[in-house]
TORDOLO-183693 format. One line per 5 residues: number of its first residue (from 1); their letters; for each residue x, y, z of N, C-alpha, C. Coordinates in pm, 1 decimal, m for minus. Example, Ala and Ser with C-alpha at 12.3 -4.5 7.8 and 13.67 -1.06 7.14 Angstrom:
2
1	AS	1319.0 m569.0 780.0 1230.0 m450.0 780.0 1320.0 m330.0 780.0 ~ 1285.0 m225.0 708.0 1367.0 m106.0 714.0 1290.0 3.0 787.0;
END
This chain:
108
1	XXXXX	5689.6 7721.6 6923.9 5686.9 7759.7 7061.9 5795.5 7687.9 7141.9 ~ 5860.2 7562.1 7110.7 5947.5 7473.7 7210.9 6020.8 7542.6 7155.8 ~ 6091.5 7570.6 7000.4 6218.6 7574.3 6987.7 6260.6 7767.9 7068.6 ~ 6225.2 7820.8 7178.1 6246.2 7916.5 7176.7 6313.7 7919.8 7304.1 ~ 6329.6 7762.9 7372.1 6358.0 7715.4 7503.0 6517.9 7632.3 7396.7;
6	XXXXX	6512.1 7611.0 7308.7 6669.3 7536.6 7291.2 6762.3 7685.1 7179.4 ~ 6842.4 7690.6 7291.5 6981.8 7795.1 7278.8 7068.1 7765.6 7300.5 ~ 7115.3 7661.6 7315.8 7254.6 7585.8 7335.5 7276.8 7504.8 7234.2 ~ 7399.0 7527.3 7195.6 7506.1 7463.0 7126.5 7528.8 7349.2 7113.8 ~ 7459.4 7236.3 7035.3 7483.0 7082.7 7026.5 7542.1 7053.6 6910.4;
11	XXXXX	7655.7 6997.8 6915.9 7755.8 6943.2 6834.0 7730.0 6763.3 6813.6 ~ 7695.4 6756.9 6692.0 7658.3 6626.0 6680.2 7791.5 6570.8 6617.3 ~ 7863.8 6466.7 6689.3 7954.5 6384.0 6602.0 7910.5 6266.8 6544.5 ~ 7963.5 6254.6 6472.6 7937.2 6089.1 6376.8 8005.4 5993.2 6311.2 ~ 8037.3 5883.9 6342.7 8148.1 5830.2 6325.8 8179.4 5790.3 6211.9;
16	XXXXX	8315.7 5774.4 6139.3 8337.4 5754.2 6003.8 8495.7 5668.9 6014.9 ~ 8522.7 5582.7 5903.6 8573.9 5453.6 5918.4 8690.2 5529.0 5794.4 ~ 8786.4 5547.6 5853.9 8878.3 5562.8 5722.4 8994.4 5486.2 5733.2 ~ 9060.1 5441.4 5617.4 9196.9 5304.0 5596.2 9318.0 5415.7 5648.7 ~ 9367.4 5280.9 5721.7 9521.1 5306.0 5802.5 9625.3 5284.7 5715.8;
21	XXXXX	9615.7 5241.7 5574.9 9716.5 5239.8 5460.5 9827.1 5145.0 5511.4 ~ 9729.3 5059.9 5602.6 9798.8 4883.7 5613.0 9710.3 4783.3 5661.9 ~ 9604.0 4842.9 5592.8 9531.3 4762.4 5586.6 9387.8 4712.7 5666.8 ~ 9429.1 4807.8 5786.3 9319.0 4854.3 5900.6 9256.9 4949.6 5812.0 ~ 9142.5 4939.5 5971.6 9049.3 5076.0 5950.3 9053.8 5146.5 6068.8;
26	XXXXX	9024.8 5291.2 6094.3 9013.1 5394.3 6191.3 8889.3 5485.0 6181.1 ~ 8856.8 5406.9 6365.1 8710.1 5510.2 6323.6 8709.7 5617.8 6439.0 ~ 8641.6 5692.2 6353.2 8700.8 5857.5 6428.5 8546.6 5932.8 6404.3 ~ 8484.3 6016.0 6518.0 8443.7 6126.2 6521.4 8459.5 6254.2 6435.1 ~ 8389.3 6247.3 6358.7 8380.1 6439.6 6309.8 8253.2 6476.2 6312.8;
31	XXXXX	8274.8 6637.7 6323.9 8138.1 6677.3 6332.9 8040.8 6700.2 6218.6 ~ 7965.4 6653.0 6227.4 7819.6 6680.7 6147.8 7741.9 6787.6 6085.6 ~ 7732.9 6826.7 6223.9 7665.1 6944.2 6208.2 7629.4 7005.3 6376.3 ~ 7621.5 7164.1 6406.3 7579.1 7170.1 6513.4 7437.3 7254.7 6521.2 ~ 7367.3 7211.0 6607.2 7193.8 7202.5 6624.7 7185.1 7305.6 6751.8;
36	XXXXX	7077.9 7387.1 6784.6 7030.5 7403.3 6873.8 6941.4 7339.2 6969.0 ~ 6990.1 7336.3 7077.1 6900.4 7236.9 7188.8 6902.9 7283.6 7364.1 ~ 6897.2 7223.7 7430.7 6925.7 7230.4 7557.9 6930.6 7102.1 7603.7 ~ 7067.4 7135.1 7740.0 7091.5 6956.5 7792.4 7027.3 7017.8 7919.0 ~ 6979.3 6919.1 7957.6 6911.2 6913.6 8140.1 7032.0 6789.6 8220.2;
41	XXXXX	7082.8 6799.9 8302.3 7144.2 6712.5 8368.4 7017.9 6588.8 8460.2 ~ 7032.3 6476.0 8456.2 6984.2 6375.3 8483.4 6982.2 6327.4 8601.8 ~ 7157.6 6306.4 8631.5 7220.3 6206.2 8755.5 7382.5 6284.5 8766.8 ~ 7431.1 6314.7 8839.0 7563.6 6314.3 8867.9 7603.5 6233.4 8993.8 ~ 7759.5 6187.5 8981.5 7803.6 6151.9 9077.7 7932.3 6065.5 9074.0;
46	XXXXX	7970.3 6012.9 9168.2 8128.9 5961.6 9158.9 8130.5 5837.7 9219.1 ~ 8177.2 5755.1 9139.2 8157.4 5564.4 9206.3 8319.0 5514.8 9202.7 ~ 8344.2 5449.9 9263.6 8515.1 5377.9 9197.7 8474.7 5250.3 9200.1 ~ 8555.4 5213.4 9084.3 8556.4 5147.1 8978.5 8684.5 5042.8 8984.6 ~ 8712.0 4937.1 9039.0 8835.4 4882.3 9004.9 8939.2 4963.1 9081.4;
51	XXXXX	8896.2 5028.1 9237.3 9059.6 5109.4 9257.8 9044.9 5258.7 9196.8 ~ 8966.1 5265.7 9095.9 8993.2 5417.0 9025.8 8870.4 5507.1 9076.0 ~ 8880.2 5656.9 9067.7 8714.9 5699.0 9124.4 8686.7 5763.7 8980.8 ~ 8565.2 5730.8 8933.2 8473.7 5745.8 8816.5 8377.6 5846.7 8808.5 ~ 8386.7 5926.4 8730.0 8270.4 6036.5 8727.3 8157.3 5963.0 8620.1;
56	XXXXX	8039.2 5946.5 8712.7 7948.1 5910.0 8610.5 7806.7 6038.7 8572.4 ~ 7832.3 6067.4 8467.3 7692.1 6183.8 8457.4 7589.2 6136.1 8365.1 ~ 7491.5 6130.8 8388.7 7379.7 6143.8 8278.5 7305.4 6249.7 8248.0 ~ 7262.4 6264.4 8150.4 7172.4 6333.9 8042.6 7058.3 6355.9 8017.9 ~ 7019.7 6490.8 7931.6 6870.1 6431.6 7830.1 6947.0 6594.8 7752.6;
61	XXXXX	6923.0 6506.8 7613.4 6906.5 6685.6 7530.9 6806.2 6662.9 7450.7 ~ 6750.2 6789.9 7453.2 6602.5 6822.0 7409.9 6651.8 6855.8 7226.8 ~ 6579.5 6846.8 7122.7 6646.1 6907.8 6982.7 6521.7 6890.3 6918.0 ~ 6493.6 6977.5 6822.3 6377.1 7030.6 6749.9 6357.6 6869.7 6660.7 ~ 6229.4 6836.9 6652.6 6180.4 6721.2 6581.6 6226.4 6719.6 6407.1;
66	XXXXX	6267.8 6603.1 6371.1 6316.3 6619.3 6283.8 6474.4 6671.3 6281.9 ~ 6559.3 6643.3 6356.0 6717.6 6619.7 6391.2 6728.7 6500.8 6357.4 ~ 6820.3 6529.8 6334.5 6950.3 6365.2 6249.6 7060.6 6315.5 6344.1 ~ 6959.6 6214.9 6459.7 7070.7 6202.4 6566.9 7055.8 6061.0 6590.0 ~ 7204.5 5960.7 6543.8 7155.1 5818.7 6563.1 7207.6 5817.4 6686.8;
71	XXXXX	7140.8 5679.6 6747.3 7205.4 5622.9 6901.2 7366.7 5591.0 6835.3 ~ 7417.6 5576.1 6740.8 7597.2 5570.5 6769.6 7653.0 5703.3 6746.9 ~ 7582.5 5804.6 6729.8 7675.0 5969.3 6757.5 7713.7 6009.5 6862.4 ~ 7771.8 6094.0 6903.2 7810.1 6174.6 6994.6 7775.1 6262.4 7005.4 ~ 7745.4 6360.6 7122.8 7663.7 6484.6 7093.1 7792.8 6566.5 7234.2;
76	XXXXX	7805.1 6710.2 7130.0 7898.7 6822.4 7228.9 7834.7 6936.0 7289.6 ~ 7840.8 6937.3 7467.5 7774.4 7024.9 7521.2 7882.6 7138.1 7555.8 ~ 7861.2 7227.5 7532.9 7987.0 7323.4 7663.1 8105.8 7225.5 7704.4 ~ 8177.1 7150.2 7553.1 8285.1 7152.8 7534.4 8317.1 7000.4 7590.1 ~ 8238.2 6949.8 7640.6 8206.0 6815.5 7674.9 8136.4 6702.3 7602.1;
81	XXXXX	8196.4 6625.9 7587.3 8147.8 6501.7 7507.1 8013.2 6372.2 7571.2 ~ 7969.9 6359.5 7497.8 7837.8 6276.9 7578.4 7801.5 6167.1 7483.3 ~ 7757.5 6036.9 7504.7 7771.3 5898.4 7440.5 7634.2 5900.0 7443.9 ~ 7535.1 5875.4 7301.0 7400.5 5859.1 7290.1 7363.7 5756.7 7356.9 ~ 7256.1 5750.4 7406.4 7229.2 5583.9 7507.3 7060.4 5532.8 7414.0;
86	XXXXX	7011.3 5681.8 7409.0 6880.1 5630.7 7391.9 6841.2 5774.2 7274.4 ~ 6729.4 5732.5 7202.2 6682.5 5882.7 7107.5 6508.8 5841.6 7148.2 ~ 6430.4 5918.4 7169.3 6305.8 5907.3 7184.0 6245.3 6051.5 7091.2 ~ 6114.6 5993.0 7065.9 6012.4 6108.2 7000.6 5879.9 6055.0 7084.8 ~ 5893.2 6148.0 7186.1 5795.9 6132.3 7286.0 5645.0 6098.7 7226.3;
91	XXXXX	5563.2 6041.1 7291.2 5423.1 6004.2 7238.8 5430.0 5964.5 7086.9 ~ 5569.7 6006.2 6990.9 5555.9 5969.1 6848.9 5494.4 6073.8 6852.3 ~ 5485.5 6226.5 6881.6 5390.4 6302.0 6811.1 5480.3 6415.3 6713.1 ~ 5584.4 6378.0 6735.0 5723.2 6495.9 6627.8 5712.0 6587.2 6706.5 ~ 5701.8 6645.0 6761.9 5731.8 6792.5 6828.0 5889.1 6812.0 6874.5;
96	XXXXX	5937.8 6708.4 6950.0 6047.5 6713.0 6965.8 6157.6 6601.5 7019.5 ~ 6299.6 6615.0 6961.8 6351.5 6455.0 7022.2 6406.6 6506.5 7175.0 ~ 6376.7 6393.2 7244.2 6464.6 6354.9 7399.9 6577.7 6294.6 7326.0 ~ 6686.0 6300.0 7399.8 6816.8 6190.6 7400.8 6872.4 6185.5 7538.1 ~ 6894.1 6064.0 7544.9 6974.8 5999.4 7728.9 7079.3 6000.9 7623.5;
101	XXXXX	7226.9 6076.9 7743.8 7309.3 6070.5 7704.8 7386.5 6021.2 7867.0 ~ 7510.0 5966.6 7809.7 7620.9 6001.3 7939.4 7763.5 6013.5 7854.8 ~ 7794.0 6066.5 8009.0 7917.3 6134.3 7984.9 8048.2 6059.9 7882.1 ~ 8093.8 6117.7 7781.3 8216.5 6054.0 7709.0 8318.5 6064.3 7763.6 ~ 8366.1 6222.3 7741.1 8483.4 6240.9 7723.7 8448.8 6391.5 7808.2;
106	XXX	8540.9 6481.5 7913.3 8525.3 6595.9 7950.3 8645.9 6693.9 7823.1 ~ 8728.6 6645.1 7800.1 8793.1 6682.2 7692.2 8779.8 6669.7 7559.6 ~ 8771.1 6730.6 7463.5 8752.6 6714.6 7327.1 8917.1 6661.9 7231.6;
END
């Protein structure tokens, strides 16, 4: 019955550590896999920061219980990037995960 409310497009990234062939490492985003869900917007708004003006947005995306989403992924809404903050399974009863997200990146 919930999953008939998530129709949007969630792009889960996940980070992976590959050698710079001097000896570093580089860690980079790829995608995972993409899930059906829905994001609800949280908070919007604009603060400055040091002189600069800052878009700060927060989150929640809803995703069918039993998703593979750690707090260090990234998750892609309508082409927008969003930084996991928090993963919850409400009451612990599995039905479905919450995630607080905020804003990453507006560009991919």
């Amino acid at each position: 019955m919930f999953s008939q409310f998530l129709t949007q497009d969630i792009g889960v990234l996940r980070a992976t550590d590959t050698k710079d062939g001097g000896g570093g490492i580089i860690k980079d985003y790829v995608l995972r896999e993409t899930l059906k869900g829905r994001f609800r917007y949280l908070k919007a708004g604009e603060a400055k920061v040091s002189d600069q003006d800052r878009r700060e947005v927060m989150g929640r995306v809803y995703l069918a219980s039993g998703s593979d989403v750690l707090i260090t992924d990234r998750l892609v809404v309508d082409g927008i990037t969003y930084r996991v903050v928090a993963v919850d399974n409400p009451m612990s009863m599995s039905r479905h995960l919450e995630i607080d997200v905020e804003l990453y990146s507006e560009n991919n």
